[in-house]
N, C-alpha and C positions, 0 to 999 in steps of 0.2 A: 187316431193312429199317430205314433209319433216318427220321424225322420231316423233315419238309420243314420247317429252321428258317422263323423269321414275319421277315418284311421291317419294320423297326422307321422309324418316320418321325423326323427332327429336328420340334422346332415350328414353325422353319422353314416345312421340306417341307408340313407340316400345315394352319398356314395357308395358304401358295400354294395347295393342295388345295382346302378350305373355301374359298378365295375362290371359286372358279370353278363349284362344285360345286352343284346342282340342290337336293340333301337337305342338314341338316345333320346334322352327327356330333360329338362328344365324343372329346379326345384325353387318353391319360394313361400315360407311360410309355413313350412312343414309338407304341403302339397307337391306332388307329384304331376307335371306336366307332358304329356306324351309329344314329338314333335313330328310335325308331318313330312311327307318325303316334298322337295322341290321341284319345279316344273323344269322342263327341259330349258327354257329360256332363263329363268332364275338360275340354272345350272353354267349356263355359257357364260352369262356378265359376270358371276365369281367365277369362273376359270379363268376367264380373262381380264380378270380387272388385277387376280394372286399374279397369274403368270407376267404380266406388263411390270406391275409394281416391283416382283421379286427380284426379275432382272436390272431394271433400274437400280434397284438397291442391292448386288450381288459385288460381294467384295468390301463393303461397310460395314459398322456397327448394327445396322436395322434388318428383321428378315420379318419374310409374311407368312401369316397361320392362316389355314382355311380351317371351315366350321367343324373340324375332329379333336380344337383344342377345345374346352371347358374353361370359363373364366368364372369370377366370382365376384362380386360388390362386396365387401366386408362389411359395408356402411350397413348393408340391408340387408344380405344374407341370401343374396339371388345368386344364384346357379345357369349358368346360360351356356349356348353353344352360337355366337356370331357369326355370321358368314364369311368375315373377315377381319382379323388380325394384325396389326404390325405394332411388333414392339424393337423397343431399341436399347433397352438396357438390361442390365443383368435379368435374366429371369426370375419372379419371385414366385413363388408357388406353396398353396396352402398345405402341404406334408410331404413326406419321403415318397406318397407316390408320382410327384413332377407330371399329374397331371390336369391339375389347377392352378390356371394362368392369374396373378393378384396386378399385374402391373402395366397392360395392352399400353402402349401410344395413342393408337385410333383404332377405332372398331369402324367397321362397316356392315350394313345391314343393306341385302338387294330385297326391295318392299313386294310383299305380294298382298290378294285381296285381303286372306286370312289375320295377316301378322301387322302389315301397316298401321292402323288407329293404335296398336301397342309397341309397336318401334317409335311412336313420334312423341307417343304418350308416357306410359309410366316405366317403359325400358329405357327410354331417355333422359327421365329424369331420375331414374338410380345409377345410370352410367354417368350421371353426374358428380356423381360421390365417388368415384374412382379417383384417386389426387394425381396418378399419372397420366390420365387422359385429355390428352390436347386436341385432336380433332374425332366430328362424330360423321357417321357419312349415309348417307340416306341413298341410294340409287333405285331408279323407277324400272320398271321389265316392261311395261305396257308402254313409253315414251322414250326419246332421249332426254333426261332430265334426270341432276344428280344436285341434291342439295346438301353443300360440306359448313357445319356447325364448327366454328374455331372457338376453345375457351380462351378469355380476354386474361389482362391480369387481375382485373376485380371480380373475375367467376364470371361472368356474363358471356353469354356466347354468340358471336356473330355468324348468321347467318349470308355463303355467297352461294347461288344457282348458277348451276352451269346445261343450258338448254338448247343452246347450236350446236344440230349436228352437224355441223363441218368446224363447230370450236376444240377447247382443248382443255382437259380437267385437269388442277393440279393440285397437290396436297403444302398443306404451308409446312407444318415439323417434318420433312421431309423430302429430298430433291425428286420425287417424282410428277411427269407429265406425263396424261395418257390422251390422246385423242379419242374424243366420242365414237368416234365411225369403229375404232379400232377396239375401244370396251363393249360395244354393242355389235364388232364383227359376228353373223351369224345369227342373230335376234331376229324373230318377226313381230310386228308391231300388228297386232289382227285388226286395230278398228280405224286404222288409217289402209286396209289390203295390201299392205306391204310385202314385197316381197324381203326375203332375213336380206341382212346386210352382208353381202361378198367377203 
């Protein structure tokens, strides 16, 4: 018996798809990816990490996107929906419909168990081929713990951890500071019985 080859989509095909479509999904390689809903804790460090950032940056050149923009890797052809956003210069986007982002500053990604080994792995290393991506942002839901990726000027990226909760996370291409206590307000940490942070 032989395998029911997979129906491969143009990007095309994919956006017309995604336009119309109730859920959103991640396309890469012709494949169609369905994306799952996020937990309630993944839900509050992106509300709070947009809403801390935006305001810092309100009245600038820079503003911040939660996960309802679409970006795209031209390099590789990946289609994605990040948790987080901020770009700072003109918006470029791949057609008349303005709504595929080609040019983010930093993405950030809040990791959960599903998606982590592919946020650190091969989403980040096609976010790498993005030319106007300066910083990459890893944030943990199960810890206070955020690891922000700078590209250098020979491509290389440096890695700094930010893991005291009573410290204070900040982004380099960008004047924002946020305090742990305050991106993690309302979090429960379940394997230390934490109670959410006030």
């Amino acid at each position: 018996m032989s395998a029911i080859p997979k129906t491969l989509l143009t990007p095309e095909q994919y956006l017309a798809q995604e336009r119309r479509a109730e859920f959103k999904s991640e396309y890469y390689r012709g494949e169609v990816f369905a994306m799952a809903g996020a937990s309630f804790e993944h839900t509050v460090i992106k509300d709070n990490l947009a809403r801390k950032a935006g305001n810092q940056l309100e009245g600038g050149s820079c503003r911040v996107l939660t996960s309802d923009i679409r970006i795209k890797v031209p390099a590789t052809g990946l289609y994605t929906y990040p948790d987080v956003v901020v770009i700072c210069d003109e918006p470029q986007f791949e057609d008349p419909h303005f709504d595929t982002l080609l040019n983010p500053r930093i993405i950030i990604e809040v990791l959960s168990d599903s998606t982590e080994k592919y946020d650190r792995g091969d989403k980040f290393r096609q976010f790498r081929d993005i030319p106007s991506l300066r910083e990459y942002v890893l944030v943990a839901q199960n810890v206070a713990l955020i690891e922000r990726y700078v590209r250098q000027p020979n491509d290389d990226w440096l890695l700094t951890t930010f893991d005291k909760p009573s410290g204070t996370f900040e982004f380099v291409s960008v004047p924002v500071r946020i305090a742990l206590s305050e991106l993690y307000r309302g979090v429960n940490f379940p394997e230390k019985g934490e109670s959410r942070v006030p």
